[in-house]
C-alpha positions as CSV (number, residue, x, y, z in Angstrom):
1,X,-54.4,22.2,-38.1
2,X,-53.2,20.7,-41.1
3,X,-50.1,18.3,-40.9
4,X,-48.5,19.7,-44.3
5,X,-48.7,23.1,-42.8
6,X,-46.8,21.6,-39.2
7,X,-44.7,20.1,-41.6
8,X,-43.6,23.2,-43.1
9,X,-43.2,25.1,-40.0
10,X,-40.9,22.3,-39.1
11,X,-38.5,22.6,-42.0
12,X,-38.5,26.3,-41.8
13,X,-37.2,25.6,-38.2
14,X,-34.6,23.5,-39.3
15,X,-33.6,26.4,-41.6
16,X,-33.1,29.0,-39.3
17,X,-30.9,26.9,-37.4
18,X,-28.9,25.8,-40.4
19,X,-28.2,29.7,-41.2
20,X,-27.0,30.0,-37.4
21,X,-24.8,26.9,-37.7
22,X,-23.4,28.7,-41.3
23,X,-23.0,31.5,-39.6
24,X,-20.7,30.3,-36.5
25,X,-18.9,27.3,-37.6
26,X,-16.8,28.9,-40.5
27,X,-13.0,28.9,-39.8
28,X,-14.5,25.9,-36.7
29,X,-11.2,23.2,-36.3
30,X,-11.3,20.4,-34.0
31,X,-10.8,22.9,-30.9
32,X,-13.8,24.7,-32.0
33,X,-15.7,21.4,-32.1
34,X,-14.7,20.2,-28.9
35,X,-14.5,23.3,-26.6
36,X,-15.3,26.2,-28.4
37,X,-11.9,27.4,-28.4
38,X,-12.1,28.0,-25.1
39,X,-14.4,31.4,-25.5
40,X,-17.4,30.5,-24.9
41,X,-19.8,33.7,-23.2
42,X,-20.6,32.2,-20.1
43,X,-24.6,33.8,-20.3
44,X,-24.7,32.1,-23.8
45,X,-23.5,29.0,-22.2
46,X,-25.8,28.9,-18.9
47,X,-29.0,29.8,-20.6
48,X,-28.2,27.2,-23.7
49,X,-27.8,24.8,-20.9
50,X,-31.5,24.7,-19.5
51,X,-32.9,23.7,-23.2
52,X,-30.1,20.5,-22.9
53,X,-30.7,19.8,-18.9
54,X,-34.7,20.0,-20.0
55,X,-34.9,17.7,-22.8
56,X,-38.2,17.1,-24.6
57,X,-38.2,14.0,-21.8
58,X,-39.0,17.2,-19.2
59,X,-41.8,18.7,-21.6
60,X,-43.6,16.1,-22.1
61,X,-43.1,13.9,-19.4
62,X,-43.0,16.2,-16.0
63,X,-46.4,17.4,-16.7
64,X,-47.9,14.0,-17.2
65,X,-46.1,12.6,-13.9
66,X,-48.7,14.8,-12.5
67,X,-51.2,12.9,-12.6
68,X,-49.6,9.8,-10.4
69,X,-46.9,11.9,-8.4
70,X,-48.4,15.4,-8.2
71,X,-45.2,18.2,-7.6
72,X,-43.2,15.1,-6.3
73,X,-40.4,16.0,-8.9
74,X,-40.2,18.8,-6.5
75,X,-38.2,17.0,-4.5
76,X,-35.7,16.1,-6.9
77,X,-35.4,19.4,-7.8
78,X,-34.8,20.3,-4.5
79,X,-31.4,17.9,-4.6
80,X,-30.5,19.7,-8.3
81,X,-29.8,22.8,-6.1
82,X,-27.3,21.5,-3.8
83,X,-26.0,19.1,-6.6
84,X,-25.4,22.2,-8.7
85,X,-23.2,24.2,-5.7
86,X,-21.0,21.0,-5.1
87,X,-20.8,21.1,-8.8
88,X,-19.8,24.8,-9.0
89,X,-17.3,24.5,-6.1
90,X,-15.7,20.6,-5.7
91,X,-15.6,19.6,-9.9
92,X,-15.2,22.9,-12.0
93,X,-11.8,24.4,-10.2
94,X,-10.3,20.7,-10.7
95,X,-11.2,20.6,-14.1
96,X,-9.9,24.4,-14.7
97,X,-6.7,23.3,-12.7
98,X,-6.0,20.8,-15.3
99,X,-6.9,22.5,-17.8
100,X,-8.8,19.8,-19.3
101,X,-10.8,19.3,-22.8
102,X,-11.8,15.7,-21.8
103,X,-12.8,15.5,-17.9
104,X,-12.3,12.0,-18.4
105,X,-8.7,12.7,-19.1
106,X,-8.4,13.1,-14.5
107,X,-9.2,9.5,-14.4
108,X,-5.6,8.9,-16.5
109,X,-4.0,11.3,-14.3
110,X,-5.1,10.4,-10.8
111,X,-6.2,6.5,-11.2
112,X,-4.4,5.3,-14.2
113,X,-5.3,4.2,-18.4
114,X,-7.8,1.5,-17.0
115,X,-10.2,4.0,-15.3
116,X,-10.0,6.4,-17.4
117,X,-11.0,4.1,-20.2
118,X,-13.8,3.2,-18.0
119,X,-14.8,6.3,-17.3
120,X,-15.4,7.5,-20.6
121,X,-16.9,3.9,-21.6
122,X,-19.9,4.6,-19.0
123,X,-20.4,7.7,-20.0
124,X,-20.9,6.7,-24.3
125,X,-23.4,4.1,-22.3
126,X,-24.6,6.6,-20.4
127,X,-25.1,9.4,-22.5
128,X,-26.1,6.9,-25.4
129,X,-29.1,5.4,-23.7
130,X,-30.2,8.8,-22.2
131,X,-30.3,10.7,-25.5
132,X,-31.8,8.4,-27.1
133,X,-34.4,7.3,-25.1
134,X,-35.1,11.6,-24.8
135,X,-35.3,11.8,-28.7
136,X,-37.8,8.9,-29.3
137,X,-39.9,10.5,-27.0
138,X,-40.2,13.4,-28.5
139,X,-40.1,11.6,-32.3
140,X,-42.8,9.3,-31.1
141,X,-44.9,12.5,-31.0
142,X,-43.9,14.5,-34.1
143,X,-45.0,10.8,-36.0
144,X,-48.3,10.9,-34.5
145,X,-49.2,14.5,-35.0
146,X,-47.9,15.4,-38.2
147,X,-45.9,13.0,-40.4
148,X,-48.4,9.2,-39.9
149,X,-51.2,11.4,-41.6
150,X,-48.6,12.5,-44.1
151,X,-47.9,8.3,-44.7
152,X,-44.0,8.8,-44.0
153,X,-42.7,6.1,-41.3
154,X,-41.3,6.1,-38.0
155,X,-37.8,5.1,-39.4
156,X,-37.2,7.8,-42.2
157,X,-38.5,10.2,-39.6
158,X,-35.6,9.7,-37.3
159,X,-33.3,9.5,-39.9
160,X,-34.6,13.1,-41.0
161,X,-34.4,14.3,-37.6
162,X,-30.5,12.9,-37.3
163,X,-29.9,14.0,-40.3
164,X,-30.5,17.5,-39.6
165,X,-28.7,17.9,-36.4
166,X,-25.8,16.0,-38.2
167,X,-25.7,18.7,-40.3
168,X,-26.1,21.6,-38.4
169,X,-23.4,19.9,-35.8
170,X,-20.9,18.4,-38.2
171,X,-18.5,21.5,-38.6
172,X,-18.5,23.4,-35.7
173,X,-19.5,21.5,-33.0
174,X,-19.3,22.8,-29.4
175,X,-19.0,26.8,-31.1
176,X,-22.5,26.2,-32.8
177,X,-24.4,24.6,-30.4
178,X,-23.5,27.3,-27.8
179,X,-25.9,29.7,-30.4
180,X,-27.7,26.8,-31.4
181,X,-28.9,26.0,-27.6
182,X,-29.7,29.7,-26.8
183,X,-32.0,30.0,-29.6
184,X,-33.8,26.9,-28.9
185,X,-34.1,27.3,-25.4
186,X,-36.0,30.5,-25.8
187,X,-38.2,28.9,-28.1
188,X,-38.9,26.2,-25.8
189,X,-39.5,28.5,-22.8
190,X,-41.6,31.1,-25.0
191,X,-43.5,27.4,-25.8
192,X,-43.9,26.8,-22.0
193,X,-45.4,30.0,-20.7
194,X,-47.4,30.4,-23.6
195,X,-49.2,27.2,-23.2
196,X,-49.4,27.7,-19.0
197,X,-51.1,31.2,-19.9
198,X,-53.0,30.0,-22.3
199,X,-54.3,26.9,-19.8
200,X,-54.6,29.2,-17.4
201,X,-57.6,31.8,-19.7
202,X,-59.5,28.0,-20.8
203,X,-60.0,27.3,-17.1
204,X,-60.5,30.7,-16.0
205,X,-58.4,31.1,-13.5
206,X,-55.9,32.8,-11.6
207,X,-52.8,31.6,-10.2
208,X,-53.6,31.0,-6.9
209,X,-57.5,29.6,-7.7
210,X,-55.6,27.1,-9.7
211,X,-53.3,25.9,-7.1
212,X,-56.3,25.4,-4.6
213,X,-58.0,23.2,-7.0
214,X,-55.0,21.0,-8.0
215,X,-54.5,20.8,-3.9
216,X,-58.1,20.0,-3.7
217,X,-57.6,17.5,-6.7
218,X,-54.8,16.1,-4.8
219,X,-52.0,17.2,-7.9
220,X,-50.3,19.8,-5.9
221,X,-48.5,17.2,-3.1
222,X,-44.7,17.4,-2.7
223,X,-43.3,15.5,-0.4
224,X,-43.8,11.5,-0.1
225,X,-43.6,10.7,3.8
226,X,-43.7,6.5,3.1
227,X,-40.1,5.8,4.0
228,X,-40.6,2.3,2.0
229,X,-42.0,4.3,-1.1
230,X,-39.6,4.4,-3.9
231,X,-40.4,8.0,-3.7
232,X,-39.5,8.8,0.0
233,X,-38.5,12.4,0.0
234,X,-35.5,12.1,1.6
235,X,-34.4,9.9,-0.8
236,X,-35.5,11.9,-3.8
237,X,-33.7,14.9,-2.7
238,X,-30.4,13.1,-1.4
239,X,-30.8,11.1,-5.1
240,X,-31.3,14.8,-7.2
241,X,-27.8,16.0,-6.0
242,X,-26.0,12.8,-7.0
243,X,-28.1,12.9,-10.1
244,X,-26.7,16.6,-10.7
245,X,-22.8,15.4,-9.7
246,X,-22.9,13.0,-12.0
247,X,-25.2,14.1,-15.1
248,X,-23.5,17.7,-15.3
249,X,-20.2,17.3,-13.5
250,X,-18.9,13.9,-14.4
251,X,-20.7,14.4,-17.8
252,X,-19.1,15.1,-21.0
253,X,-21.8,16.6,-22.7
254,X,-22.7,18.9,-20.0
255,X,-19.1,19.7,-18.8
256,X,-18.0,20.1,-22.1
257,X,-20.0,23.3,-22.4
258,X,-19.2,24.8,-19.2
259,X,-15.3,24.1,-19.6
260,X,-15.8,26.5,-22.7
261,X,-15.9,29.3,-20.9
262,X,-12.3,31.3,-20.5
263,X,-12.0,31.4,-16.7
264,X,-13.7,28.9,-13.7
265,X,-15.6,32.5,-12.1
266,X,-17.5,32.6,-15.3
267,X,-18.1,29.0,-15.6
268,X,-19.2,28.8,-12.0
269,X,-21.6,31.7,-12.4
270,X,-22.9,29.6,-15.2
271,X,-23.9,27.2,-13.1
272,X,-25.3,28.9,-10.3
273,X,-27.3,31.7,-12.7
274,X,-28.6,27.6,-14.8
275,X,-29.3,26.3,-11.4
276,X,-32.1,29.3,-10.4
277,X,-33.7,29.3,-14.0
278,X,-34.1,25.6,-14.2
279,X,-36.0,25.5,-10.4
280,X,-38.4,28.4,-11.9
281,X,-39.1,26.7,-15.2
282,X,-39.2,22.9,-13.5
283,X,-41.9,24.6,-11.2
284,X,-43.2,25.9,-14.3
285,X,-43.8,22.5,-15.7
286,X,-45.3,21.2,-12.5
287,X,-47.8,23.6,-12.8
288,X,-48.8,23.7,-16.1
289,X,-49.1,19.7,-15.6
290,X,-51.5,19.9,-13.1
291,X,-53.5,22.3,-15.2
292,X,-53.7,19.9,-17.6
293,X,-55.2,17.7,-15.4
294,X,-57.5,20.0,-14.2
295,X,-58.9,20.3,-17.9
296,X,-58.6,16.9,-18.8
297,X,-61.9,15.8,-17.4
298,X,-63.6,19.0,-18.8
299,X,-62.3,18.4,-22.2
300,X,-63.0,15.1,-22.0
301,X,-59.7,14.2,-22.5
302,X,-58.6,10.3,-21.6
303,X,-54.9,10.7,-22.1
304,X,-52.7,10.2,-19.3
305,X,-48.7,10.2,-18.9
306,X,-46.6,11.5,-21.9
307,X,-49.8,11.7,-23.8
308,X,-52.0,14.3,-22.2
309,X,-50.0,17.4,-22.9
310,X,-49.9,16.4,-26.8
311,X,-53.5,15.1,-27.0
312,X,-55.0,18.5,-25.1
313,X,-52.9,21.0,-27.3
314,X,-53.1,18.7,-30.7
315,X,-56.7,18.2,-29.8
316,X,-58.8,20.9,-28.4
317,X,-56.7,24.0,-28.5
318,X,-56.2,26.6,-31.1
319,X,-53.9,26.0,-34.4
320,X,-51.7,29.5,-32.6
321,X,-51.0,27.1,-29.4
322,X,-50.5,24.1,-31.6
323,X,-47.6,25.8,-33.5
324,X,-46.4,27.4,-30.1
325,X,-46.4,23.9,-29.0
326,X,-44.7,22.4,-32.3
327,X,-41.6,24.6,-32.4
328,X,-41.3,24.4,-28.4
329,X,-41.5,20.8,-28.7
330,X,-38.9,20.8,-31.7
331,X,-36.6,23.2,-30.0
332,X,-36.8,20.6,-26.7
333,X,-35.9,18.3,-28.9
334,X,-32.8,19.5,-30.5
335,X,-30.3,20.4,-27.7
336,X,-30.1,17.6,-26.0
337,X,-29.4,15.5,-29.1
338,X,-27.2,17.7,-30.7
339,X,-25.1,18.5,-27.7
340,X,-25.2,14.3,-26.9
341,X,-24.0,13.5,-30.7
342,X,-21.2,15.9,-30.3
343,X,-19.9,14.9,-27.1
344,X,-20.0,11.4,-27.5
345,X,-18.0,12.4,-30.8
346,X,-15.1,14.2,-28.4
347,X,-15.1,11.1,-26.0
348,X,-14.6,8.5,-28.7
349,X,-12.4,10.8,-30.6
350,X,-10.0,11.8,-27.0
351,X,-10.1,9.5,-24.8
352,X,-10.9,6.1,-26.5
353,X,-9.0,6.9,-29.9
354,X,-6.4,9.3,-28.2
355,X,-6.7,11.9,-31.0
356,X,-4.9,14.6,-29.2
357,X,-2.0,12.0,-28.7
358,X,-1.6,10.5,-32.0
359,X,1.2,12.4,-33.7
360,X,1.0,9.6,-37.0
361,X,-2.3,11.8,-37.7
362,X,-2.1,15.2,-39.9
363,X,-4.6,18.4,-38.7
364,X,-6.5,17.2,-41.7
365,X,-6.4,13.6,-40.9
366,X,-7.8,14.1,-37.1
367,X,-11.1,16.3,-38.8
368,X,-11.3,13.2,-40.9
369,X,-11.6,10.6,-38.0
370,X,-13.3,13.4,-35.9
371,X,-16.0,13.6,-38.7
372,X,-16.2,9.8,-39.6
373,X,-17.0,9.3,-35.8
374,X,-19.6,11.9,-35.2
375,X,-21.6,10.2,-38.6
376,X,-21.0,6.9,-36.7
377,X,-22.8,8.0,-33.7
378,X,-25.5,9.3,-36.1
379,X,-26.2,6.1,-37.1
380,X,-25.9,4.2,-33.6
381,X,-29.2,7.0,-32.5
382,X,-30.7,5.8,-34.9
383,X,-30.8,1.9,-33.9
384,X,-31.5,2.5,-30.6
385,X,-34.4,5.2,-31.4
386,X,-35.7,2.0,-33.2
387,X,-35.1,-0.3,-30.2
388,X,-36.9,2.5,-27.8
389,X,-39.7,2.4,-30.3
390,X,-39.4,-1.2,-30.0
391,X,-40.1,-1.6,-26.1
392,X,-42.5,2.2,-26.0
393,X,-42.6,2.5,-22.5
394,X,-45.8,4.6,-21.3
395,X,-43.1,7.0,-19.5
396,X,-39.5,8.5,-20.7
397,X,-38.9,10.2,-17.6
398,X,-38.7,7.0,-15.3
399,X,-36.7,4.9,-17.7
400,X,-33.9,7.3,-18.1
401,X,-33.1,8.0,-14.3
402,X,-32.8,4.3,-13.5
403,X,-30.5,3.7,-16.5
404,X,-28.8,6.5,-14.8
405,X,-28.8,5.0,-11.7
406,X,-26.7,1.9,-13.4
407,X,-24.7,3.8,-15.7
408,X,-23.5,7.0,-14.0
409,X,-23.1,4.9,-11.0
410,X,-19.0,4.0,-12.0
411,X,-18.4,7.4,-13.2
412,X,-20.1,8.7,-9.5
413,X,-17.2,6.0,-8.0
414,X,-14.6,6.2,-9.9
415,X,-14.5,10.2,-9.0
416,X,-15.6,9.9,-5.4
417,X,-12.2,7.5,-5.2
418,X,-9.7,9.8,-6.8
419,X,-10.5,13.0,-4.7
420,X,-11.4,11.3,-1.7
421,X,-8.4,9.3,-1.1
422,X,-4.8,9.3,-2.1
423,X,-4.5,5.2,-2.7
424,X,-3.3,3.6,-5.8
425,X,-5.2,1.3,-7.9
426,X,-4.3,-1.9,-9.0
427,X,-5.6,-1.2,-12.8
428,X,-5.8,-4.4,-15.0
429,X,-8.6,-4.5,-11.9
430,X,-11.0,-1.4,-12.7
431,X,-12.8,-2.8,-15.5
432,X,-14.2,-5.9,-13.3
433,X,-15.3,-3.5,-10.5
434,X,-16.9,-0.9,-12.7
435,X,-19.0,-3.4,-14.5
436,X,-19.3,-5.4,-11.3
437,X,-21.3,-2.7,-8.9
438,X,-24.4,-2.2,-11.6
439,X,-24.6,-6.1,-12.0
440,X,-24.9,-6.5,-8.4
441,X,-27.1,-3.1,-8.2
442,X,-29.5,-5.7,-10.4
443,X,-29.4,-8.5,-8.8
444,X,-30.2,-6.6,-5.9
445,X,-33.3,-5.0,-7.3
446,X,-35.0,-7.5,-9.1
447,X,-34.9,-9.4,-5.7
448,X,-35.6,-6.7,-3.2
449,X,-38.9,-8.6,-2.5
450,X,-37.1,-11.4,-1.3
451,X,-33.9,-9.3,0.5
452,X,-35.8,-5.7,1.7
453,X,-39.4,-6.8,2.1
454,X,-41.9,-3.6,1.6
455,X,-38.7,-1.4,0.9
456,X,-38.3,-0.7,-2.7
457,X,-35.4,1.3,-4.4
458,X,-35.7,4.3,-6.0
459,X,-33.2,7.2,-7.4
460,X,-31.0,5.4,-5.0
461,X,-30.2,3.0,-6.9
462,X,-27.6,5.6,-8.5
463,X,-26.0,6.1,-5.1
464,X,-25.5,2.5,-3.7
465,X,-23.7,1.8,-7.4
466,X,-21.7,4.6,-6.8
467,X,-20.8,3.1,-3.1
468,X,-20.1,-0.7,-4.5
469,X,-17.6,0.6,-7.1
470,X,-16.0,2.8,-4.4
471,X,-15.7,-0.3,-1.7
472,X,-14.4,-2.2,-5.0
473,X,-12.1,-0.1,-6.0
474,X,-10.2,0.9,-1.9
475,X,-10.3,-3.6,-2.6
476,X,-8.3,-3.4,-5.3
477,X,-5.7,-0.3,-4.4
478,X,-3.0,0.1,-2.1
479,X,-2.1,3.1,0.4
480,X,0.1,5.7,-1.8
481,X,3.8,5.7,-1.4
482,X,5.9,8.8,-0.1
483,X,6.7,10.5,-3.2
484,X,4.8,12.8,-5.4
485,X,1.7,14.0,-4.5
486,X,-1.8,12.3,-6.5
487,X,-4.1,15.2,-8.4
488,X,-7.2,15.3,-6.1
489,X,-9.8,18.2,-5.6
């Protein structure tokens, strides 16, 4: 298909979801751009979240683990469902209870300035590395289908892309991308049935034929039984629900959307109602992964890892499933950045700047910083798009849950202390222990040959940072005097 033609479908993307962002954002203040003003429809919300919790990272790069792991994300996913209920039920009432627009702002109240500072310091890392690592991915591709025949470069396509969400985001943040998400997310799911159905009438074959050839091919294992494998599934699964408490419930992004919702029922049944769609359409890409691989060889088609599922749609399919694939690529694309860009904007601007706190500021003066912030962040994707380009690691997926595994591991500490005990920190300390844990997390790693042997660390990795901040932090606190009680869960 021709690249103009992709090209144009592109931009006339982009426009329908500038008419949606024209549509919701007038009258949008700061309230609107941080929670929605608190009325977010909780269906809206909970289906908008599986196009951010997916990420173009999932649609490309869970159908090209296939081909080394088979179903093993299966086990992760098995973790996201009882990392979702502790979500529901431990973290959304206490952030209800205090009624909170950053969830960072519990941190202040239960373990002082110093770990709440922290707390939303990991989570800009965090989130900053994670989204951007997510959109090079998916930029990479758009640059080698469409716009490298077209002559433009790598750079001004990423500033396009940014520039687009920044403009679509800019007014009313959280209230747009609530309708912003929902529409995408439909595209992208349309994108991903289509293309398994589709899969399914090349190789002609039903359902269940197909699943007896991937287990014949070896694709359709699920469970990794080598308890030294990074992969173990016991440690996969006990590593998907710390994944889940910390990237949705100590997230900003993620929690900013849920905490839109009026009342903690709806927001719970948020949740729950993401938590089934996302284990049907994760299965969804497992499958249609392993039917790529089944017509790989057929086709001819070298391509391995992130690169199969764009070189057998881009190269052997029809232009319909090419466009199908295009706009549910795009729309994978879009959520996860927009809703990143406008988070970190509300961190920075609460609980690093202390917008809600400065009285010296006018209304008018707080949408100015707000706004001169969000462009900020603009420009800080693009660098690190540019750095990610830079390194182009042959798979997304892996690289962005182990830098979760060293950046969400002080968040996953520094929550797992304030409603687990009732001690009192020692403050001017929390900075040393939260960048501490994922420096010795490192260490340990890069010498597990030496320390563990054949035993090497996996999705772990996020739980034993999560356990050296803890021990750090009981170090540096002392049991609470009698007096008023602490906020816990």
């Amino acid at each position: 298909m021709s690249p103009a033609l992709l090209f144009c479908i592109l931009i006339g993307y982009f426009a329908l979801l500038m008419a949606v962002a024209w549509v919701t954002s007038r009258n949008a203040n700061n309230e609107s751009f941080f929670i929605g003003n608190k009325s977010s429809n909780w269906v809206l919300v909970a289906f908008g979240m599986v196009g951010t919790t997916l990420s173009g990272a999932t649609f490309i790069s869970v159908p090209g683990a296939v081909g080394n792991d088979g179903f093993g994300y299966g086990q992760v996913v098995i973790g996201y469902v009882f990392g979702y209920i502790a979500v529901a039920y431990l973290l959304l009432p206490l952030y209800y209870r205090l009624k909170l627009t950053s969830i960072y702002h519990y941190l202040d109240v239960r373990l002082g300035r110093r770990a709440y500072q922290s707390g939303a310091g990991f989570f800009i890392l965090s989130r900053l590395l994670g989204a951007t690592a997510r959109l090079y991915l998916v930029v990479n591709i758009l640059q080698a289908i469409i716009l490298d025949s077209l002559g433009v470069p790598f750079w001004l396509t990423t500033f396009v892309v940014l520039g687009m969400i920044l403009l679509y985001t800019y007014q009313g943040g959280v209230k747009t991308i609530v309708w912003t998400d929902t529409l995408q997310t439909s595209c992208m799911l349309f994108g991903l049935f289509a293309c398994v159905g589709f899969m399914l009438s090349q190789l002609h074959l039903s359902i269940p034929d197909s699943l007896a050839q991937m287990h014949a091919h070896g694709l359709s294992r699920v469970f990794n039984m080598d308890a030294d494998h990074p992969h173990y599934w016991l440690k996969d699964i006990v590593a998907g629900v710390f994944i889940v408490l910390t990237m949705t419930g100590m997230d900003q992004e993620m929690m900013q959307k849920t905490i839109s919702v009026k009342t903690v029922g709806d927001s719970q049944k948020n949740l729950l109602s993401l938590t089934v769609v996302l284990v049907i359409v994760l299965s969804a890409f497992l499958f249609l992964g392993g039917l790529l691989y089944l017509y790989a060889p057929v086709a001819g088609v070298a391509a391995t890892g992130d690169k199969i599922f764009p070189a057998v749609v881009m190269g052997h399919l029809p232009a319909a499933v090419q466009i199908i694939f295009l706009i549910a690529l795009i729309s994978a694309l879009f959520p996860s950045a927009d809703g990143a860009i406008t988070a970190l904007t509300s961190t920075f601007c609460i609980d690093i700047l202390g917008i809600k706190r400065r009285v010296d500021l006018s209304d008018d003066a707080k949408v100015r910083l707000r706004r001169h912030v969000h462009l900020g962040f603009a420009f800080l994707f693009l660098a690190m798009v540019l750095v990610f380009k830079w390194v182009d690691n042959p798979s997304m997926i892996g690289v962005i849950l182990r830098v979760a595994g060293y950046t969400y591991g002080p968040l996953l500490g520094l929550f797992a202390f304030g409603m687990m005990t009732r001690r009192t920190l020692n403050d001017r300390l929390v900075p040393l222990v939260t960048v501490g844990a994922p420096v010795l997390c490192a260490i340990l790693e890069f010498n597990q040959d030496k320390l563990f042997g054949s035993y090497r660390f996996g999705l772990e990795l996020l739980i034993v940072n999560g356990i050296f901040v803890f021990a750090g932090l009981f170090a540096i606190s002392r049991r609470e005097k009698a007096g008023p009680a602490v906020v816990t869960a």
